[in-house]
HTML snippet that shows the backbone in 3Dmol.js (N, CA, C, O; Angstrom):
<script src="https://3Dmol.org/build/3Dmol-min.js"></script>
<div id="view" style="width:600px;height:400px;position:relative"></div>
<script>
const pdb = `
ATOM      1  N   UNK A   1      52.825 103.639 149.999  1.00  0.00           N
ATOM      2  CA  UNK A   1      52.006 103.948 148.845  1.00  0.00           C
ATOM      3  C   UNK A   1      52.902 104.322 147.672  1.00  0.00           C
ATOM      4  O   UNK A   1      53.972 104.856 147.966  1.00  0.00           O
ATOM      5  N   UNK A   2      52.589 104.096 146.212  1.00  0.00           N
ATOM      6  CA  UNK A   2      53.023 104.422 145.381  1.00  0.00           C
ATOM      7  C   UNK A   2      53.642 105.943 145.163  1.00  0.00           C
ATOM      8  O   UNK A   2      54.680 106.057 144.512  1.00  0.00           O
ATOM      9  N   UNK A   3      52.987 107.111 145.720  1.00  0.00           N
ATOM     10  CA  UNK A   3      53.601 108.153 145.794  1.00  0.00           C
ATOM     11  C   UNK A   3      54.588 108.636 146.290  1.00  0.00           C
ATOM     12  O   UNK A   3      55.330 109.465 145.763  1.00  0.00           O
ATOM     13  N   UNK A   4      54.714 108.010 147.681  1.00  0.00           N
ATOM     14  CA  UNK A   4      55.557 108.001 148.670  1.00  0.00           C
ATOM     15  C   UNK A   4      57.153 107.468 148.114  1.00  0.00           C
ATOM     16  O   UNK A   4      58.272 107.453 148.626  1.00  0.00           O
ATOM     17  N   UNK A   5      56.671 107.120 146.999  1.00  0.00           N
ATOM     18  CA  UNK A   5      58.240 106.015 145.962  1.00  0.00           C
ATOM     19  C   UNK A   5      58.797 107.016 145.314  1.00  0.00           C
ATOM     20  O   UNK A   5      59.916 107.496 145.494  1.00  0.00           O
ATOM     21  N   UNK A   6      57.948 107.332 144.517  1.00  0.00           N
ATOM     22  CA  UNK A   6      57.778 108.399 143.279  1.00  0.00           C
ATOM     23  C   UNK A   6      58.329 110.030 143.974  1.00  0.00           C
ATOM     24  O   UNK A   6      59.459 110.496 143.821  1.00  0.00           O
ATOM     25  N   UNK A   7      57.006 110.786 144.868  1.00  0.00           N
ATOM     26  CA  UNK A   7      57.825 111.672 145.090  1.00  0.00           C
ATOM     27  C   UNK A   7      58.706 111.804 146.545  1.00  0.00           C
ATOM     28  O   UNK A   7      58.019 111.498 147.519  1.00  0.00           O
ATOM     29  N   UNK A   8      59.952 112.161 146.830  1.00  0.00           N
ATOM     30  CA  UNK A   8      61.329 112.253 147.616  1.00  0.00           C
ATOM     31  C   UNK A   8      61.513 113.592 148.177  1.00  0.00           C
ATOM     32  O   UNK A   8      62.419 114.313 147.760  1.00  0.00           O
ATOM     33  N   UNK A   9      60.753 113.947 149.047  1.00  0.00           N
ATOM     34  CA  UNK A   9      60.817 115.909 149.228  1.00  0.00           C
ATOM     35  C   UNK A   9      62.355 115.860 149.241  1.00  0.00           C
ATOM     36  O   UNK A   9      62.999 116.695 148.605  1.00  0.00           O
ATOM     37  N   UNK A  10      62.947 114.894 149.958  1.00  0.00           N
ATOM     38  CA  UNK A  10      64.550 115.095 150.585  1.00  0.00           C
ATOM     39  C   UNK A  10      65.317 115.340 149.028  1.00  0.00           C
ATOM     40  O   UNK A  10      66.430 115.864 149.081  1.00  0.00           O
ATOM     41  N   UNK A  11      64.925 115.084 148.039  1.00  0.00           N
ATOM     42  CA  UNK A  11      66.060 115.451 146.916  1.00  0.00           C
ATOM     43  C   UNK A  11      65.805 116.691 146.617  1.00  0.00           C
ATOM     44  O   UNK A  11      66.653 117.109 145.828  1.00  0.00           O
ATOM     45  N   UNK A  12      64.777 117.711 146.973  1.00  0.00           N
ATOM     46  CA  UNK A  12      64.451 118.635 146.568  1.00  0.00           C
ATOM     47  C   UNK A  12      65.174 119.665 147.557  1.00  0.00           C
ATOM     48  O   UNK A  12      65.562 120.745 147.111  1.00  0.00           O
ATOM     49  N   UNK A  13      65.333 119.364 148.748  1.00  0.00           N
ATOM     50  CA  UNK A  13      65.710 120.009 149.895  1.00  0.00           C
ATOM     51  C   UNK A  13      67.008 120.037 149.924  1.00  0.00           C
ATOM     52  O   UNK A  13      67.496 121.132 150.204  1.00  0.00           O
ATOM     53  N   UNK A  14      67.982 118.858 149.649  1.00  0.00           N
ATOM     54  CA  UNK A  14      68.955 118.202 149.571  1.00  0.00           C
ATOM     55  C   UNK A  14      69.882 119.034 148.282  1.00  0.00           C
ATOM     56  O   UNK A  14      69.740 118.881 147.068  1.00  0.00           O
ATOM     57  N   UNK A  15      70.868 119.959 149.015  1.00  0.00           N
ATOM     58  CA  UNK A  15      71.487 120.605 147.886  1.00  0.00           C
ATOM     59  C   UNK A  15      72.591 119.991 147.514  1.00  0.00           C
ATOM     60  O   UNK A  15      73.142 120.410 146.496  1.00  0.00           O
ATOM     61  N   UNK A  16      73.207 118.807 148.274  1.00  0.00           N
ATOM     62  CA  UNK A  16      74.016 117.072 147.728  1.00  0.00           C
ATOM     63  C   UNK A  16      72.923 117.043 146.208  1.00  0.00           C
ATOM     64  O   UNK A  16      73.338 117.062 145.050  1.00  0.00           O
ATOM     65  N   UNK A  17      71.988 117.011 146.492  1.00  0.00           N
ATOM     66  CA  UNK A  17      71.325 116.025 145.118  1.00  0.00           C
ATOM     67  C   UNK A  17      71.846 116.648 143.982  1.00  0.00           C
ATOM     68  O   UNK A  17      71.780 117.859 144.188  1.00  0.00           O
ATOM     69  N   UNK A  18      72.367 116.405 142.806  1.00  0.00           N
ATOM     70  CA  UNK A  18      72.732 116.764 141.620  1.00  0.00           C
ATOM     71  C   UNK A  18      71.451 117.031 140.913  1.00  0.00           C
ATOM     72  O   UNK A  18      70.378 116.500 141.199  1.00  0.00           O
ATOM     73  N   UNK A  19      71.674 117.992 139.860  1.00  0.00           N
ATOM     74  CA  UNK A  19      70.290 118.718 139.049  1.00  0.00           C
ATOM     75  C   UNK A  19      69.621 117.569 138.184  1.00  0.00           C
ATOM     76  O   UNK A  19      68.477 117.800 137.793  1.00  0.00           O
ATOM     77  N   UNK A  20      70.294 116.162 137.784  1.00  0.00           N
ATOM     78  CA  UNK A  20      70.161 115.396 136.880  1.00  0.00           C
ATOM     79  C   UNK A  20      68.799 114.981 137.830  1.00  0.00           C
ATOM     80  O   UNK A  20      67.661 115.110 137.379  1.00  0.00           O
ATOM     81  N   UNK A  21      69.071 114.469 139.195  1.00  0.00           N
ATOM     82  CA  UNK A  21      68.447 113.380 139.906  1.00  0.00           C
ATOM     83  C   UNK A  21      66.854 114.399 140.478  1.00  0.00           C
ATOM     84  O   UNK A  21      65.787 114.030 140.969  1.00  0.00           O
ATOM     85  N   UNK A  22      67.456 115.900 140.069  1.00  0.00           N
ATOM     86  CA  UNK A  22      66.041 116.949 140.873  1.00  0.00           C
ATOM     87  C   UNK A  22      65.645 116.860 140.010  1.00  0.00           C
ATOM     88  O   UNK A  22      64.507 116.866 140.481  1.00  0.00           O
ATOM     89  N   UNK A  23      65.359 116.699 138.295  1.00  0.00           N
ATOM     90  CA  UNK A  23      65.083 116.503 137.280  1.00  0.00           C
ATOM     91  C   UNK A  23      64.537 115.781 137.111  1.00  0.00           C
ATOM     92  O   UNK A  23      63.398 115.808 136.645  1.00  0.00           O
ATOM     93  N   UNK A  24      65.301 114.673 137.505  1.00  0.00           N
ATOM     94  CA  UNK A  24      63.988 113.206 137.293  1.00  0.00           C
ATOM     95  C   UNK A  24      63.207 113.373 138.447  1.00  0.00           C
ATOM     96  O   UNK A  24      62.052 113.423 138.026  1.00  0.00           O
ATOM     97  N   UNK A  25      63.197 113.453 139.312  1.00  0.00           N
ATOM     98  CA  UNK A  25      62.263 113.679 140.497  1.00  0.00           C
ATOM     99  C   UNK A  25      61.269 114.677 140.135  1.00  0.00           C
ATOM    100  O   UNK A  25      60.241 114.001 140.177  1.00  0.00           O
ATOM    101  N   UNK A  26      60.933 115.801 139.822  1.00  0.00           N
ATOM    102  CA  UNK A  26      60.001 116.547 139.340  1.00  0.00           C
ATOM    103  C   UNK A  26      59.602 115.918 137.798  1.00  0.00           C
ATOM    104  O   UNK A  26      58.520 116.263 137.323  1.00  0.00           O
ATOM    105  N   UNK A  27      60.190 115.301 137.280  1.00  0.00           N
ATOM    106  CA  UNK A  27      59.660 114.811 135.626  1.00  0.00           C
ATOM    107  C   UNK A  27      58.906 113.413 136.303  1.00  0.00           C
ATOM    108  O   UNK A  27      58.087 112.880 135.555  1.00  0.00           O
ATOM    109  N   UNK A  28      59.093 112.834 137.529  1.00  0.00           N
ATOM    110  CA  UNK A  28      58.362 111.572 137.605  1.00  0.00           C
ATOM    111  C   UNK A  28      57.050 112.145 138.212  1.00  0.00           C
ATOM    112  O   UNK A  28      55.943 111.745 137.852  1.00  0.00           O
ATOM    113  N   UNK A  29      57.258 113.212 139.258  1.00  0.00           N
ATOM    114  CA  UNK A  29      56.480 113.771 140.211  1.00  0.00           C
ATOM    115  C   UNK A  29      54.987 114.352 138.720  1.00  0.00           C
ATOM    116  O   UNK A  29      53.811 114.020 138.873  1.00  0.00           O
ATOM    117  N   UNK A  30      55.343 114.976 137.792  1.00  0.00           N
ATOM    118  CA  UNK A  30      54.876 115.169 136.610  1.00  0.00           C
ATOM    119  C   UNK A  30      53.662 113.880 136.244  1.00  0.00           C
ATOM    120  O   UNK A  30      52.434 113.906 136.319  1.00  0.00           O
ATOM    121  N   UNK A  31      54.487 112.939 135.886  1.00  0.00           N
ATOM    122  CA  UNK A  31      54.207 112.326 135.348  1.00  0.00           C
ATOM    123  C   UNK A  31      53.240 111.022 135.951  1.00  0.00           C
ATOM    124  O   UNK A  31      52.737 110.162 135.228  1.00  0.00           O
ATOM    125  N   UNK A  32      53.065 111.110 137.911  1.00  0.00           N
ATOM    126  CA  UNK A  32      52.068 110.695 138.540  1.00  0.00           C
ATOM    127  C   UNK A  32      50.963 111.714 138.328  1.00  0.00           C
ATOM    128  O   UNK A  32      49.986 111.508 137.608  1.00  0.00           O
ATOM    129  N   UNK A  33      51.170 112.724 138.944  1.00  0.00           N
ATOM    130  CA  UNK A  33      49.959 113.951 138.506  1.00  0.00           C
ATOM    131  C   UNK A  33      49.167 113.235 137.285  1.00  0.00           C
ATOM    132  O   UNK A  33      48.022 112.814 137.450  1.00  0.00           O
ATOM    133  N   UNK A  34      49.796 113.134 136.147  1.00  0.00           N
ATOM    134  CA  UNK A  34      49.237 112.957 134.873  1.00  0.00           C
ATOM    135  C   UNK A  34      48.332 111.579 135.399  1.00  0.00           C
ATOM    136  O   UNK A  34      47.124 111.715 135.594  1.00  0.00           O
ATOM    137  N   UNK A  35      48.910 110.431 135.583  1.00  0.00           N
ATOM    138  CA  UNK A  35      48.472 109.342 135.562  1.00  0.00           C
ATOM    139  C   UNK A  35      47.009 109.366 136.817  1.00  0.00           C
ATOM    140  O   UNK A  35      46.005 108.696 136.573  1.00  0.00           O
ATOM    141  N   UNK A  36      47.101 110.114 137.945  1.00  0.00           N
ATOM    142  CA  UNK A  36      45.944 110.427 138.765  1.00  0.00           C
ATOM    143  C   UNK A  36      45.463 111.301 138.223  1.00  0.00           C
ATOM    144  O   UNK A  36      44.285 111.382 138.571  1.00  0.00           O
ATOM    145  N   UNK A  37      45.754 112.108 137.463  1.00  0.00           N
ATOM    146  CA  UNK A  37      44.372 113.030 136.428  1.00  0.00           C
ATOM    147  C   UNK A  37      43.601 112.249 135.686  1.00  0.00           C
ATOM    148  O   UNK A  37      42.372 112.324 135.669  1.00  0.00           O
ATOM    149  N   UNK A  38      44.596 111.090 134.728  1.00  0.00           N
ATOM    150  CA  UNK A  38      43.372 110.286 134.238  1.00  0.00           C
ATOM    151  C   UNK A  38      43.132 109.321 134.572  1.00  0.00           C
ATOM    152  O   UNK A  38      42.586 108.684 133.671  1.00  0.00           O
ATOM    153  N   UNK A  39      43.277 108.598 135.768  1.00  0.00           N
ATOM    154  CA  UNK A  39      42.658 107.651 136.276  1.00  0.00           C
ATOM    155  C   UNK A  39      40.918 108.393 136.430  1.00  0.00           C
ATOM    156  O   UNK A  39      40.001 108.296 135.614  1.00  0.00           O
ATOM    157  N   UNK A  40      40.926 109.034 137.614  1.00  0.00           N
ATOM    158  CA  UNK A  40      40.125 110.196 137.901  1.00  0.00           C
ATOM    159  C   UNK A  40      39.191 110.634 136.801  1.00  0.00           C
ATOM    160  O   UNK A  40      37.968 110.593 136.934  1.00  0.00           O
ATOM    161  N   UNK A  41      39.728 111.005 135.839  1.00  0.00           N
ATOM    162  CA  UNK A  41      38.866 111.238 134.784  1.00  0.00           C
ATOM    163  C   UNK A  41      38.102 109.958 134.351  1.00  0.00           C
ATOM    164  O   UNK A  41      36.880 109.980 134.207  1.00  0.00           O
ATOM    165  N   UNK A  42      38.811 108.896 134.156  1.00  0.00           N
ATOM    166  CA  UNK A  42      38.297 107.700 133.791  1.00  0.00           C
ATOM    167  C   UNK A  42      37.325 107.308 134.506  1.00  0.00           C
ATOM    168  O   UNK A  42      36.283 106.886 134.005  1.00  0.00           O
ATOM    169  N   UNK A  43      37.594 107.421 136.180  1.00  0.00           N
ATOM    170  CA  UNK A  43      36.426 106.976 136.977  1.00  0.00           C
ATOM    171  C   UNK A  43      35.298 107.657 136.953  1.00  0.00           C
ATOM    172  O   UNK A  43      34.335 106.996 137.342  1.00  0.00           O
ATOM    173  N   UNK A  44      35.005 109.047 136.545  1.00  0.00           N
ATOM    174  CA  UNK A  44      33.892 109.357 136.494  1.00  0.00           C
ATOM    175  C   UNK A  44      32.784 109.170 135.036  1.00  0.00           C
ATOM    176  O   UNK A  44      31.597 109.445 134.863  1.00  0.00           O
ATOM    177  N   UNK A  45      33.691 108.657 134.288  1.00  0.00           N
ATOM    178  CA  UNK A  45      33.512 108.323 133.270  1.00  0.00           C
ATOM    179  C   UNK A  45      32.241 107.381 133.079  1.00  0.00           C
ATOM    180  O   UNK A  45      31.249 107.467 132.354  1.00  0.00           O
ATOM    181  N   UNK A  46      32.852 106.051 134.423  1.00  0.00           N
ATOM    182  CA  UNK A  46      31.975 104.834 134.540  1.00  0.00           C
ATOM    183  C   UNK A  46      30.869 104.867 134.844  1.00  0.00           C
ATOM    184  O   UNK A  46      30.600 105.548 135.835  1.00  0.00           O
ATOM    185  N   UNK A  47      29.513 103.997 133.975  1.00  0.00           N
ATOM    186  CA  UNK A  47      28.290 104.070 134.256  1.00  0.00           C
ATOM    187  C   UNK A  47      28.239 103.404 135.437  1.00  0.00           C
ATOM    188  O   UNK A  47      29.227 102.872 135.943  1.00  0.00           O
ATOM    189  N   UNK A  48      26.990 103.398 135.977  1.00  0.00           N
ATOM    190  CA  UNK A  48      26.584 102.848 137.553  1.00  0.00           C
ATOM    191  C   UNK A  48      26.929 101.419 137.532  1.00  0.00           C
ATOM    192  O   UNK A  48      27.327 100.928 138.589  1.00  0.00           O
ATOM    193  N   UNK A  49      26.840 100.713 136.532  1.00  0.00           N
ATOM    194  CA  UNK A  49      27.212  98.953 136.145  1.00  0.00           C
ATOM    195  C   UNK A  49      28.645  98.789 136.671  1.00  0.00           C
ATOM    196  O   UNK A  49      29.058  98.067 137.578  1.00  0.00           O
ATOM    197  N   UNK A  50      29.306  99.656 135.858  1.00  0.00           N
ATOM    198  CA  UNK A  50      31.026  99.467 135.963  1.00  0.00           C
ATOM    199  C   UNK A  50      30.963  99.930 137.238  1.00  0.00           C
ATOM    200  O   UNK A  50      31.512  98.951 137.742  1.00  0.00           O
ATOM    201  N   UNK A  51      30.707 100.717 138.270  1.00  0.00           N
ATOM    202  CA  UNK A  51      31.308 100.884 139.283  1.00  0.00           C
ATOM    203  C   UNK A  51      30.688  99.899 140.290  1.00  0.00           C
ATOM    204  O   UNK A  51      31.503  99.533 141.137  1.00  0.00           O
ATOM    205  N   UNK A  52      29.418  99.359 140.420  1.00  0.00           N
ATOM    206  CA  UNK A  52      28.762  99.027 140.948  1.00  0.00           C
ATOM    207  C   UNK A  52      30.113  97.258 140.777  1.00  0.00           C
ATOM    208  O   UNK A  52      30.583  96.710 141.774  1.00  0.00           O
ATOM    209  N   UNK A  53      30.316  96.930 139.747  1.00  0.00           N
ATOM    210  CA  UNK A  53      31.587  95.804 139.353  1.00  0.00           C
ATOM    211  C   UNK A  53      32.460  96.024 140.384  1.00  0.00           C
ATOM    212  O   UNK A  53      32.790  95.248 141.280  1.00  0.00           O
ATOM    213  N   UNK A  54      32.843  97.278 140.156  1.00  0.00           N
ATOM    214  CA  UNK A  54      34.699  97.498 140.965  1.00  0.00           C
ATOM    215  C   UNK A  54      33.914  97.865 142.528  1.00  0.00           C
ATOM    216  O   UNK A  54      34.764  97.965 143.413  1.00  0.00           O
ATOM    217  N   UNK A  55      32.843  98.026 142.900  1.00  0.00           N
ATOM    218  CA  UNK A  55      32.667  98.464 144.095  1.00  0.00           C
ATOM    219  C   UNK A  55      32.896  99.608 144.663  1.00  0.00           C
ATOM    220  O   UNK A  55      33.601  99.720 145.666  1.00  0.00           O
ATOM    221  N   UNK A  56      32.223 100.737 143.973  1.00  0.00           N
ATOM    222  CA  UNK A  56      32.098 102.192 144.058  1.00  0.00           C
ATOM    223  C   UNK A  56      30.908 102.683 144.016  1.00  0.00           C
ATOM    224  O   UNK A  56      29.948 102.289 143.355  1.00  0.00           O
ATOM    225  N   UNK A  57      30.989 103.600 144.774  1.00  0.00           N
ATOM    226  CA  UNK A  57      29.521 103.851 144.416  1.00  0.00           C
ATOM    227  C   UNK A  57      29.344 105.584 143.787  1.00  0.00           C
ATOM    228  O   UNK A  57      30.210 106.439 143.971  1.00  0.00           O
ATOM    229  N   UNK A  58      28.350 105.769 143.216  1.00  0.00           N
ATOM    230  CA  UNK A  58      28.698 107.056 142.299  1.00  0.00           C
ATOM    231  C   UNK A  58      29.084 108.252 143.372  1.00  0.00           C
ATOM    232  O   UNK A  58      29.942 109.089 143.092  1.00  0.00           O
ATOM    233  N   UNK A  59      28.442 108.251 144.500  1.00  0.00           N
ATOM    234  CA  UNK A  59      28.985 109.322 145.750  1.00  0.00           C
ATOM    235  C   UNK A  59      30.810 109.363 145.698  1.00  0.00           C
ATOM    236  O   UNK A  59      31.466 110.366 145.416  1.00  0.00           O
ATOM    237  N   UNK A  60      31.283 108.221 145.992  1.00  0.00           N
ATOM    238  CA  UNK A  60      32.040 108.146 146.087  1.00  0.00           C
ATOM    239  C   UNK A  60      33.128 108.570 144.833  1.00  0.00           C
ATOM    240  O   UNK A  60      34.174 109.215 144.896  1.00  0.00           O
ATOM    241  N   UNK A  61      32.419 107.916 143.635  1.00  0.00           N
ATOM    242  CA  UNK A  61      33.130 108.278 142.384  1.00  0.00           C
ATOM    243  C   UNK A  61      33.440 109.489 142.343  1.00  0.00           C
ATOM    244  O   UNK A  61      34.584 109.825 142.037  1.00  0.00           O
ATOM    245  N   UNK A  62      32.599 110.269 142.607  1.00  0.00           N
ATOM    246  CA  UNK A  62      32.470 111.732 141.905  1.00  0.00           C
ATOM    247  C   UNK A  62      33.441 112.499 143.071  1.00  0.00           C
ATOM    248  O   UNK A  62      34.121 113.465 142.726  1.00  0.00           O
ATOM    249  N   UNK A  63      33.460 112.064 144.310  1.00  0.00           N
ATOM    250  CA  UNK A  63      34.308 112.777 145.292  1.00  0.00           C
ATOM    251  C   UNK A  63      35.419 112.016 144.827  1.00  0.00           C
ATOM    252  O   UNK A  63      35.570 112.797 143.887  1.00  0.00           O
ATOM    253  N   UNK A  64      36.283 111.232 144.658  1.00  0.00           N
ATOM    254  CA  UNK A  64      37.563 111.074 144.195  1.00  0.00           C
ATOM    255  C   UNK A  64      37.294 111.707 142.631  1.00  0.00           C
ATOM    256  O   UNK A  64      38.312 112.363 142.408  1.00  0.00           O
ATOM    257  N   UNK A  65      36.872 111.757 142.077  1.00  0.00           N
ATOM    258  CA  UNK A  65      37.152 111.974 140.529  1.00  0.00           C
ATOM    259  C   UNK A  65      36.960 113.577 140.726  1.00  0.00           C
ATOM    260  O   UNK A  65      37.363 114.137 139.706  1.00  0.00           O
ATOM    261  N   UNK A  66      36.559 114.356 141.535  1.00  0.00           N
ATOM    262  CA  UNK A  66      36.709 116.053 141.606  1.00  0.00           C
ATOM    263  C   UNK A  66      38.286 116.450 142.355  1.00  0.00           C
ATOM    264  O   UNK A  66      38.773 117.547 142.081  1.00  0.00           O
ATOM    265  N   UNK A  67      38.818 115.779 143.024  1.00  0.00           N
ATOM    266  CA  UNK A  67      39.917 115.586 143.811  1.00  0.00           C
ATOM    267  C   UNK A  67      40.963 116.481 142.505  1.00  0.00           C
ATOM    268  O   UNK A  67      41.095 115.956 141.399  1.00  0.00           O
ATOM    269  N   UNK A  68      41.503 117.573 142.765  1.00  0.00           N
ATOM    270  CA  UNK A  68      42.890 117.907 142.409  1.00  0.00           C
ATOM    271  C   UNK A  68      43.891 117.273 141.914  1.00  0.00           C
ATOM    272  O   UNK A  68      44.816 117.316 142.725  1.00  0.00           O
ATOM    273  N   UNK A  69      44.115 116.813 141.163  1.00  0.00           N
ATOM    274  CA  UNK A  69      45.343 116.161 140.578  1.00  0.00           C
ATOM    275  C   UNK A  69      46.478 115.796 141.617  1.00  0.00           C
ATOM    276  O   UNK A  69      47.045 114.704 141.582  1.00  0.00           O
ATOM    277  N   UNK A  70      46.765 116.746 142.513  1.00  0.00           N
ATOM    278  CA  UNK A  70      47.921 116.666 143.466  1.00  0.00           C
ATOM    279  C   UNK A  70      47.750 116.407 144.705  1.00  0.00           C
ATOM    280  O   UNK A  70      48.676 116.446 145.514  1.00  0.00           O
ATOM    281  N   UNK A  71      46.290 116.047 145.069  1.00  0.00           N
ATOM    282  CA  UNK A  71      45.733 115.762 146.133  1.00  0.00           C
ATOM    283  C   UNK A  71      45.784 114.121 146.071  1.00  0.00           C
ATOM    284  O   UNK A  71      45.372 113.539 145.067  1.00  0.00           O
ATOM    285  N   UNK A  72      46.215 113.539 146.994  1.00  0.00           N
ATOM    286  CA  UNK A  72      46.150 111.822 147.053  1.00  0.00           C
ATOM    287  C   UNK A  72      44.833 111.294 147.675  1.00  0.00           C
ATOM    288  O   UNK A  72      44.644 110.082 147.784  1.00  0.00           O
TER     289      UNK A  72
END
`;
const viewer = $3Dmol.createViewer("view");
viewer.addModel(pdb, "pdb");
viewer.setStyle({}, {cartoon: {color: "spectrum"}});
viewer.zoomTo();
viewer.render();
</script>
């Protein structure tokens, strides 16, 4: 999965890793959060048409779109 790319517990754990590379690793880790906050936001957004398109159904919408930012 895309997260699994993004965040690396081992550089965090990993006192080899240089501060540059724990840096980008928490600034990317950041910057998925962001992008699943507004996906999420977006999906609840959609009227019953649009989801009923992508194949969602509003039950479903609303339980991923309440989901925690940091929750996958």
């Amino acid at each position: 999965m895309f997260l699994d790319t993004v965040f690396r517990p081992e550089l965090f754990s990993n006192p080899r890793a240089g501060l540059r590379t724990r840096l980008q690793a928490a600034l990317n880790r950041v910057r998925v959060w962001h992008e699943v906050y507004r996906q999420r936001r977006t999906l609840l957004g959609l009227d019953d048409a649009m989801l009923k398109d992508i194949g969602v159904s509003r039950v479903d919408a609303l339980q991923e779109g309440k989901k925690p930012f940091w929750r996958p």
